[in-house]
C-alpha positions, 0 to 999 in steps of 0.5 A: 212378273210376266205372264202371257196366254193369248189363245181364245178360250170357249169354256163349258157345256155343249160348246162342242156344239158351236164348232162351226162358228167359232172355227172358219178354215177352209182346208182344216186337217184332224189330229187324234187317236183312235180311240177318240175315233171310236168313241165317236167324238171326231164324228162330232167334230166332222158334223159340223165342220164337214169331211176333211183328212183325219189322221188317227194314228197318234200313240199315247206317247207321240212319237217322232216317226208318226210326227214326221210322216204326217208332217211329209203329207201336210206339206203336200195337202197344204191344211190351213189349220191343224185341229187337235182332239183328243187327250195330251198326246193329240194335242201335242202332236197338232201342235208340232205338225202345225209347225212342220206344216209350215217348216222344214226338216224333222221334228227333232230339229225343233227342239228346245225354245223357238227354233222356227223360222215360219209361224206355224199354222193356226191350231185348235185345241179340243181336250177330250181328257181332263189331264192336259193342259196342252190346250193352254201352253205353248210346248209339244212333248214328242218322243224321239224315238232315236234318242227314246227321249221326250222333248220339248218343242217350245214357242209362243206362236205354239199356243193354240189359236182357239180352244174349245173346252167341253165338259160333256166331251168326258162323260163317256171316259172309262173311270181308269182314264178320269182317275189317271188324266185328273192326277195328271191335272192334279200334278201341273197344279201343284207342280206349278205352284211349287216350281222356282219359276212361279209367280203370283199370277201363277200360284193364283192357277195353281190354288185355284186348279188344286181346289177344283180337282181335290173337290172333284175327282173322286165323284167324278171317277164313281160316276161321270156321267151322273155327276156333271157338275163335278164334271166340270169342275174337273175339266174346269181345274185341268184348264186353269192348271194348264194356265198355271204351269204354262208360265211357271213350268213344272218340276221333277214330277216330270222330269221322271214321267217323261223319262219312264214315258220314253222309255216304256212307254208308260202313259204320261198321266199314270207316271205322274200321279205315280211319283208325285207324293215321293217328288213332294216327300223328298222336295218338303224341306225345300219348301215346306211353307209354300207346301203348308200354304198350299194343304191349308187351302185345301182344308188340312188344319194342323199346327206346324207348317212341317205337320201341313205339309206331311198331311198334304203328301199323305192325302194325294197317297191316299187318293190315288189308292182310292183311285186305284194309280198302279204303284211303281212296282206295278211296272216291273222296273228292273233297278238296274234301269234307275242310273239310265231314268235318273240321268234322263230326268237330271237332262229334262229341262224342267229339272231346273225349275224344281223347287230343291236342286237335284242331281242323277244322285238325287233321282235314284233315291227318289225311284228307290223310294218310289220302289218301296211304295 
């Protein structure tokens, strides 16, 4: 059993505030979005650390052509360290420009496992969501836009030198954001502990994780600024659910949000919370005990392990209508995109590590199910 997360974690309240002293580059960059711009939550950022170049133009799904570009400036600006701030998709995209910084090439060519030959630049993740989990793994999601295909660029020197993971960084997110980056969150949890891959480090996360959000988000998606300890059980269980899925992967969850993402861009917390209780409905009999165990912990008393599991996939149904996620129909999906959607996911590499063995064959019934919704 193995498990590996070096990064350096500052958790809580107000750890914003500590910025200056926790981070001592001399020629920082700042990656995030314009959104977070706009909320004014670089600004913070800025305050403290003093003017630097911020590039605010990464999309909701990073894509590999605003990757490269930024990538040409960094290697003119010669940054010694890469700051992420934002949801996933800042994240991600500081991690491969904090890779490219120091590497040749487009990121296309960095797909698939430890394919640098330079350690990337130190990274520092600030989640401003609490979806994530990017500022505790080692892999960056990029769009190749060619391909219109999510990839995974992967390796431990990806794991973000230092993360600063504040609470009080999503008390201003509008409540479509909580419910949609918390199923996200709740997704990596549940995923984790269902994958093949996992351990019992990992399935400690993930109970963990699982528990926090089911106990959290709800309060937190009717008032988030005034429920702050609900707050921070939120961003506290997104966290340990990176931790979870960091080392145990997820499953088919993703290989279909991923697929869906690429393709229609449709953002990555809102496909997952989407098809997580039809990927559990159809994984069930592959792991039914492990599903049971996992309703247990949350309060679901029932009498046979089948029974647990059923009621658990029924509970995540039922939040995520409380919640107000879009249903797959929502996204005028034409069927006759499934036979493209079902082969992307069979190609995504946490296909794999699903708990039932599935084919293109497999995925199309789990969209048609998904379609019925």
């Amino acid at each position: 059993m193995q498990y590996h997360m070096p990064s350096r974690l500052y958790f809580g309240p107000g750890q914003i505030q500590t910025l200056s002293t926790v981070i001592a580059a001399k020629n920082p960059v700042l990656v995030t979005d314009k959104g977070v711009v706009r909320a004014g939550l670089a600004g913070q950022v800025l305050d403290q650390l003093g003017n630097m170049p911020v590039y605010d133009s990464i999309e909701a799904n990073p894509k590999s052509d605003t990757i490269n570009k930024i990538a040409a400036d960094l290697r003119r600006q010669k940054p010694d360290l890469v700051i992420g701030l934002g949801g996933g998709s800042p994240l991600d995209a500081g991690k491969a420009l904090s890779l490219l910084a120091t590497n040749p090439g487009n990121i296309q060519d960095y797909e698939g496992k430890e394919k640098y030959t330079v350690d990337p630049l130190p990274f520092a993740a600030i989640p401003t969501t609490c979806g994530t989990g990017s500022e505790v793994t080692w892999v960056s999601v990029i769009t190749d836009v060619a391909r219109r295909f999510k990839m995974s660029i992967k390796g431990p020197k990806l794991y973000p030198a230092v993360s600063i993971v504040d609470p009080d960084l999503i008390a201003t997110l509008p409540a479509p954001m909580i419910a949609a980056t918390g199923l996200d969150a709740l997704t990596h949890a549940v995923e984790a502990y269902l994958a093949k891959p996992a351990t019992l480090i990992t399935d400690t996360h993930a109970v963990k994780a699982v528990g926090l959000i089911l106990g959290s988000i709800e309060k937190a998606f009717a008032d988030i600024q005034g429920n702050a300890r609900q707050r921070e059980d939120l961003m506290y269980g997104s966290m340990v659910a990176g931790l979870a899925f960091g080392n145990a992967d997820v499953t088919a969850v993703h290989c279909i949000s991923e697929s869906i993402g690429a393709l229609y861009d449709i953002p990555h917390g809102v496909a997952n919370a989407m098809f997580l209780p039809h990927v559990l409905d159809y994984n069930r009999p592959a792991c039914t005990r492990k599903m049971a165990a996992l309703a247990r912990t949350t309060g679901i008393d029932a009498g046979s392990d089948d029974q647990a599991a059923k009621m658990f996939i029924r509970k995540i149904k039922d939040l995520s209508r409380a919640l107000d996620i879009p249903t797959f129909p929502d996204l005028n999906i034409g069927s006759d995109q499934f036979a493209l959607i079902a082969e992307m996911s069979f190609q995504n590499n946490s296909n794999a590590s699903n708990p039932r063995d599935l084919g293109p064959a497999d995925y199309r019934n789990i969209l048609e199910a998904a379609l019925g919704a």
